[in-house]
Rosetta silent file (secondary structure, phi, psi, omega in degrees, C-alpha in Angstrom):
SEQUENCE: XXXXXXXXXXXXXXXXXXXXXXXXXXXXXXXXXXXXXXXXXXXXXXXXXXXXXXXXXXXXXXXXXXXXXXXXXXXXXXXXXXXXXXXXXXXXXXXXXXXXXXXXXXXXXXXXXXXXXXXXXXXXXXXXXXXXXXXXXXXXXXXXXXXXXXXXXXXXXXXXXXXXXXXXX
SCORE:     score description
SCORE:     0.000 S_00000001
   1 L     0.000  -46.265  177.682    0.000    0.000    0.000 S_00000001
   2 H   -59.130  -55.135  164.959    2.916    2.435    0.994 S_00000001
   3 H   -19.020  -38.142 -150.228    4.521    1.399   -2.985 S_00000001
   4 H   -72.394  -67.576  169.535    1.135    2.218   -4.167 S_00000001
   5 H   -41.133  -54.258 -179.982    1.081    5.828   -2.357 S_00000001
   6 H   -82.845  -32.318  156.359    4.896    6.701   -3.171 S_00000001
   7 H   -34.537  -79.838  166.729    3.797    5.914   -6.907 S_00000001
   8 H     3.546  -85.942 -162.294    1.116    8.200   -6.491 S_00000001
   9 H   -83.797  -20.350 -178.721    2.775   11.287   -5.163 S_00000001
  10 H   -68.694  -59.489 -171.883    6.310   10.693   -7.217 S_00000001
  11 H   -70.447  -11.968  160.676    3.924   10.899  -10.548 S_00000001
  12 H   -73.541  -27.368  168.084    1.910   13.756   -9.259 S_00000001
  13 H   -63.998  -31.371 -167.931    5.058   15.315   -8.599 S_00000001
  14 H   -78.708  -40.769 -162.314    6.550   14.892  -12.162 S_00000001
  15 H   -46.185  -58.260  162.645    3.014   15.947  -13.412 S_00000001
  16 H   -11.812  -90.289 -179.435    3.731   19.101  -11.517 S_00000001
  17 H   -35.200  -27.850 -164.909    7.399   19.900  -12.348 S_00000001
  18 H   -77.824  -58.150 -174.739    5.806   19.376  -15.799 S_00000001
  19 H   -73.024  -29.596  149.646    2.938   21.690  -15.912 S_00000001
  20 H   -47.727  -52.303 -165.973    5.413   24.704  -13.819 S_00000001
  21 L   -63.163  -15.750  167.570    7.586   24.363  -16.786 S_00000001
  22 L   -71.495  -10.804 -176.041    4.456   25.408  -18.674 S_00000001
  23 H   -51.301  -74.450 -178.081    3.688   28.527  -16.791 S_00000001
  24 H   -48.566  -25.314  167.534    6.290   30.714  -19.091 S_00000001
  25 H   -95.258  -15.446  153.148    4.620   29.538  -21.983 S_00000001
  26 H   -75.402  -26.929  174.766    1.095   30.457  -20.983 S_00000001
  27 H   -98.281  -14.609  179.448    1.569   33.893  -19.811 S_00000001
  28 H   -94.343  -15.250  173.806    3.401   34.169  -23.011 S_00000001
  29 H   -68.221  -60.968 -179.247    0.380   32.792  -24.817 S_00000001
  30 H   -46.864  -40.721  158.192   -2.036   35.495  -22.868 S_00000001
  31 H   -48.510  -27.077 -160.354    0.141   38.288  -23.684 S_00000001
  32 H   -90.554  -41.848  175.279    0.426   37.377  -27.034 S_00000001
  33 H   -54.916  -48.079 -172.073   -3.681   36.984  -27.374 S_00000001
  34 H   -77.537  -20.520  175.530   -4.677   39.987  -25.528 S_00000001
  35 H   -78.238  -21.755  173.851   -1.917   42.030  -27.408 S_00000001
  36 H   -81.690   -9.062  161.883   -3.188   41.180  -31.075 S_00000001
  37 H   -64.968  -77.275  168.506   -6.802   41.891  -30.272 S_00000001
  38 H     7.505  -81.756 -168.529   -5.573   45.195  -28.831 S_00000001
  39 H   -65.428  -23.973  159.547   -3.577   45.923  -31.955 S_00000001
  40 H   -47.291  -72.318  177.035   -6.159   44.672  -34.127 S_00000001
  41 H   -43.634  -43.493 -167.618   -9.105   47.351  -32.906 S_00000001
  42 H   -50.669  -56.089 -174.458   -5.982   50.293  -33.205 S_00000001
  43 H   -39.456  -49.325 -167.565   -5.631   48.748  -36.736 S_00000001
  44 H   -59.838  -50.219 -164.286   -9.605   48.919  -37.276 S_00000001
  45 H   -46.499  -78.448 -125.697   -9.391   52.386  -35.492 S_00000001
  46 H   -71.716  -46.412  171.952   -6.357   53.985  -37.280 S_00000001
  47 L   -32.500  -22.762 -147.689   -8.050   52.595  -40.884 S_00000001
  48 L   176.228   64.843 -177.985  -11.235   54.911  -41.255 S_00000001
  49 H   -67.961  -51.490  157.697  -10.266   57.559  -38.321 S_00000001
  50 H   -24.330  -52.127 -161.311  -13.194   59.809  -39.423 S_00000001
  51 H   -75.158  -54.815 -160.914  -15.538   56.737  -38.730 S_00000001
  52 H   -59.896  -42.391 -173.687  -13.512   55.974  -35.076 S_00000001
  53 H   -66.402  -32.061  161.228  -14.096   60.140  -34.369 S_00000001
  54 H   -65.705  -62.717 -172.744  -18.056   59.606  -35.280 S_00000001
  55 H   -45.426  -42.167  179.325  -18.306   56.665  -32.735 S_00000001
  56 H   -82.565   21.999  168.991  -16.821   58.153  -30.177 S_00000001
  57 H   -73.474  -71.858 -157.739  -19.037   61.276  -30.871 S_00000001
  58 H   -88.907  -22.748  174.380  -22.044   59.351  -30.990 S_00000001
  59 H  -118.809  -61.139  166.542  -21.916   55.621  -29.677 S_00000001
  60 L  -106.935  163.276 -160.848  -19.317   55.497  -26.843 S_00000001
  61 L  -105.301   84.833  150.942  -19.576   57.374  -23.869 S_00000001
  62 L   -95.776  173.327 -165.703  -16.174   58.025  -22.104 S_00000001
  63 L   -73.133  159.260  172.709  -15.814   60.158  -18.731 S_00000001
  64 L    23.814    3.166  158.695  -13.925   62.992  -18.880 S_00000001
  65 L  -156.403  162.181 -150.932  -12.941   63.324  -21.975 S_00000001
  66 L   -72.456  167.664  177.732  -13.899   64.821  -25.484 S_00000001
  67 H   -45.764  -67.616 -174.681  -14.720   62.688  -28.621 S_00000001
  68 H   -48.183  -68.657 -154.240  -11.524   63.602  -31.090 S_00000001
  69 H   -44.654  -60.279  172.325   -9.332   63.413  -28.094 S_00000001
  70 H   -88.371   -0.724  159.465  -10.423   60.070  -27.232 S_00000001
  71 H   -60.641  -36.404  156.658  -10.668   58.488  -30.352 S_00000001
  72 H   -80.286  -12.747  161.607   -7.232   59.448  -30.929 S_00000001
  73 H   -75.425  -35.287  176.142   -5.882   58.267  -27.864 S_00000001
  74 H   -60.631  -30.988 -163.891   -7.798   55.467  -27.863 S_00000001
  75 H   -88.400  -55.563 -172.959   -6.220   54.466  -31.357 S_00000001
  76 H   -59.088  -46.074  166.214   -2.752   55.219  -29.991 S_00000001
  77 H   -53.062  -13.739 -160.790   -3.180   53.000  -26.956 S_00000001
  78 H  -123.689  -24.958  159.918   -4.406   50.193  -28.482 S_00000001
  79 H   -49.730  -52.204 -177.846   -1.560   50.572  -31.612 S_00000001
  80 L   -82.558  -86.642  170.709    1.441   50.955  -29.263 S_00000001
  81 L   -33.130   11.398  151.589    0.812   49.428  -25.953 S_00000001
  82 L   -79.923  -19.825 -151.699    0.247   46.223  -27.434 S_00000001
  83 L   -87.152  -42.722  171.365    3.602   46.260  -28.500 S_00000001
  84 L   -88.386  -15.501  153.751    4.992   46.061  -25.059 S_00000001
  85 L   -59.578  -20.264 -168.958    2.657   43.165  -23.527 S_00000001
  86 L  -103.663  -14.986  171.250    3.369   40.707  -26.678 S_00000001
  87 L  -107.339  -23.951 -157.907    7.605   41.501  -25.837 S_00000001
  88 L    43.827   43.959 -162.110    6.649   41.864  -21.919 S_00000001
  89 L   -88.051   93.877 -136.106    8.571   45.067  -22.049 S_00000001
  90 L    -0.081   67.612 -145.390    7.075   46.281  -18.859 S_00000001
  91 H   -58.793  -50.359 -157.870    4.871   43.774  -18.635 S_00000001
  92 H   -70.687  -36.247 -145.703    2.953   44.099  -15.148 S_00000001
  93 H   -95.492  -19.638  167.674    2.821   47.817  -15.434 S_00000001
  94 H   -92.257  -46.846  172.037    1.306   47.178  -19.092 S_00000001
  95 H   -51.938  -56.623  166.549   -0.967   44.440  -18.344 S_00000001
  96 H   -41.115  -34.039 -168.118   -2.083   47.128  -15.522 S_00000001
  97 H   -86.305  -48.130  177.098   -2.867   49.770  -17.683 S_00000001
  98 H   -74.201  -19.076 -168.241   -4.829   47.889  -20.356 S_00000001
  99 H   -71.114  -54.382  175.756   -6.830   45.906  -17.492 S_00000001
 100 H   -43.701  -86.868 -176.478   -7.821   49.633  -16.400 S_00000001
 101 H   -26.634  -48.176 -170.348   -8.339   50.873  -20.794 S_00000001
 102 H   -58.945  -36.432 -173.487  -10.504   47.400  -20.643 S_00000001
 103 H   -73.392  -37.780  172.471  -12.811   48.311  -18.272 S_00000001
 104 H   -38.639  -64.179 -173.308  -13.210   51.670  -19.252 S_00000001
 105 H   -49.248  -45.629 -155.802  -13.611   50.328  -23.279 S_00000001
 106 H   -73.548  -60.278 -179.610  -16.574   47.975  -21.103 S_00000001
 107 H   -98.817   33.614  177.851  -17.956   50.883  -19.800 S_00000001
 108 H   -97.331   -4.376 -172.048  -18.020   53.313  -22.465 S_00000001
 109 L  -143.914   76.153 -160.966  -19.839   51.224  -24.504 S_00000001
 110 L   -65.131    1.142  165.855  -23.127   50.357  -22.963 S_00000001
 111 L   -68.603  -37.563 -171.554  -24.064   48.046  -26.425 S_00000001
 112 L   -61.718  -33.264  171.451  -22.113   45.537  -24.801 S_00000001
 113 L  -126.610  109.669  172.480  -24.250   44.670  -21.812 S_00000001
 114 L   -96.615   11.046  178.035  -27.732   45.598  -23.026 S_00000001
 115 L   -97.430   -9.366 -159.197  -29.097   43.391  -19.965 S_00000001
 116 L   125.376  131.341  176.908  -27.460   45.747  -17.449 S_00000001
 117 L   -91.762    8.429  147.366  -23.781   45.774  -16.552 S_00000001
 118 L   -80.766  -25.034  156.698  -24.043   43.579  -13.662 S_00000001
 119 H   -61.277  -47.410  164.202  -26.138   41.438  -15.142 S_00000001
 120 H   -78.757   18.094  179.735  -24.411   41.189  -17.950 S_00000001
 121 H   -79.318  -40.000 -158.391  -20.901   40.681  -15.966 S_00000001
 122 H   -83.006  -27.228 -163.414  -22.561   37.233  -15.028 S_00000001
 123 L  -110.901 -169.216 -131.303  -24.081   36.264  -18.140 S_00000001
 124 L  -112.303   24.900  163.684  -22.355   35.957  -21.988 S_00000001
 125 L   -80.747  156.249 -157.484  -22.507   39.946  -22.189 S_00000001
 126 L    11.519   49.187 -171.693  -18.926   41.501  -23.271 S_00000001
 127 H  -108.286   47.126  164.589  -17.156   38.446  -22.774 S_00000001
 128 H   -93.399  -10.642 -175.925  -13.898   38.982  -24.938 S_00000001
 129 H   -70.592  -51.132 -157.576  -13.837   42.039  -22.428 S_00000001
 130 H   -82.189  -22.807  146.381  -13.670   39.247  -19.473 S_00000001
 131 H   -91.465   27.302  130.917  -11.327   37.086  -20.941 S_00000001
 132 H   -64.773  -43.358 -169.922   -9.177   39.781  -21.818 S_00000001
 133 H   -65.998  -34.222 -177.419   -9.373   41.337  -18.221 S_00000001
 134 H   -57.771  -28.958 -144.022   -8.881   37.376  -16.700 S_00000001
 135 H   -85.310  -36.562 -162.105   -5.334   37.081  -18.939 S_00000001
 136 H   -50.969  -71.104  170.794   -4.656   40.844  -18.069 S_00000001
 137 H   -29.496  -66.478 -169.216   -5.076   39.957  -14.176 S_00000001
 138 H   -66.417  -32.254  161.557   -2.837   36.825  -14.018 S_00000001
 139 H   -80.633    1.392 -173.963   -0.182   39.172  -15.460 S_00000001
 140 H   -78.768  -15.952 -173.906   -0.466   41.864  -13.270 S_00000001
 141 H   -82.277  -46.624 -167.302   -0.389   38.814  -10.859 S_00000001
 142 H  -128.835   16.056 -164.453    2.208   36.560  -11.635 S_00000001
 143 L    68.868  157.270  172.027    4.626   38.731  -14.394 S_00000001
 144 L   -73.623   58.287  151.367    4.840   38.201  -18.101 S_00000001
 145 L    89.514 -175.397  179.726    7.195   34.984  -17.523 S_00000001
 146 L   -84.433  -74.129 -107.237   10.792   33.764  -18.366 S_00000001
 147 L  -105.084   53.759  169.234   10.024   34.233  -22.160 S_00000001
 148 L  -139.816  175.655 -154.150    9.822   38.315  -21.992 S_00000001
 149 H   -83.403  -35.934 -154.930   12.213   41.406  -22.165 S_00000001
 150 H   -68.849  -45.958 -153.121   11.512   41.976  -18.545 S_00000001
 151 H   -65.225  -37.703  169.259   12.609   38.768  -17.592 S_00000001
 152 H   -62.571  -24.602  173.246   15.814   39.165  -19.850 S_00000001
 153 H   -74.205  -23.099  179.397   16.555   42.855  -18.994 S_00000001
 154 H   -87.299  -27.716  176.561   16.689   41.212  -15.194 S_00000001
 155 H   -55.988  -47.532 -162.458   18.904   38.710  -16.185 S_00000001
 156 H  -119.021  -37.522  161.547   21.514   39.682  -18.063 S_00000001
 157 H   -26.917 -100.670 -167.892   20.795   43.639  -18.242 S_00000001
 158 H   -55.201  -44.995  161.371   20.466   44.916  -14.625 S_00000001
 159 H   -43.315  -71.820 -145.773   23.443   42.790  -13.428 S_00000001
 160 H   -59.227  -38.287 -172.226   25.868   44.591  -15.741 S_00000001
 161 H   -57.962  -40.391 -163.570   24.537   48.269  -14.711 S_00000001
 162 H   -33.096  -70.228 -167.336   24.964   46.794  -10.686 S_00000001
 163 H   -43.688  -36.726 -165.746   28.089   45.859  -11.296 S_00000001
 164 H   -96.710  -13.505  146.868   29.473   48.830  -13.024 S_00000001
 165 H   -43.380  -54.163 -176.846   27.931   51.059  -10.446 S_00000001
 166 H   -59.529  -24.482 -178.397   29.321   49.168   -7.849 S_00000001
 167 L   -95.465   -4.610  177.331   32.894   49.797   -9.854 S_00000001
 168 L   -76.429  -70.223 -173.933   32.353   53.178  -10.003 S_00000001
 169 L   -84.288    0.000    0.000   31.960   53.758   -6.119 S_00000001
């Protein structure tokens, strides 16, 4: 019975070790998904700007600020900032920013939950907004990964400045 039981937990362990090694390639999937929708709408935007500066006259409503302004901001944020979540180029602090732009984008645009927005947070209303916001969250949560800039600017980067600080003083 003890044989049986040290089976057990050695192959649950391996299963583990296995599925951790998968982490870095999962946060690198979600970056890479939430940044090509992103860049996609900029694309959509940036195409037929005229069109993007009527919607945001006339169909979404954001806070505080006017219609050109955000339609062109809006286009620049979702062109650029995409750029650094799909590299993980300040990845938490990007993932942060867009989780915030998502919610906004949810609630500027009141077509999206036409049940209510708490009703529709539970039910099948916006929900590329909710899996965008889920993937956003686990990186603001856990980092973009091994397989990103950040992780490589701490590796090999950020040593060399220490050091040559450190030879300086």
């Amino acid at each position: 019975m003890q044989d049986v039981c040290a089976r057990i937990c050695h192959g649950y362990s391996k299963t583990i070790h296995g599925l951790e090694w998968l982490a870095p390639v999962s946060l690198l999937l979600f970056r890479l998904w939430v940044a090509v929708d992103f860049w996609r709408a900029g694309v959509v935007k940036v195409s037929d700007m005229q069109s993007t500066i009527s919607l945001f006259q006339y169909v979404y409503h954001v806070p505080l600020l006017p219609a050109v302004t955000a339609a062109y901001l809006g286009t620049a944020i979702e062109l650029i900032t995409p750029w650094f979540l799909g590299f993980g180029l300040l990845g938490r602090l990007t993932a942060l920013f867009l989780f915030g732009y998502n919610i906004i984008a949810v609630i500027s645009y009141p077509a999206l939950w036409p049940h209510g927005l708490w009703h529709g947070f539970w039910s099948g209303d916006f929900t590329d907004h909710k899996v965008w916001g889920l993937m956003l969250l686990a990186i603001v949560l856990y980092g973009p990964g091994k397989l990103s800039l950040d992780q490589a600017l701490q590796k090999w980067i950020w040593p060399l400045f220490r050091a040559r600080a450190a030879a300086i003083n």
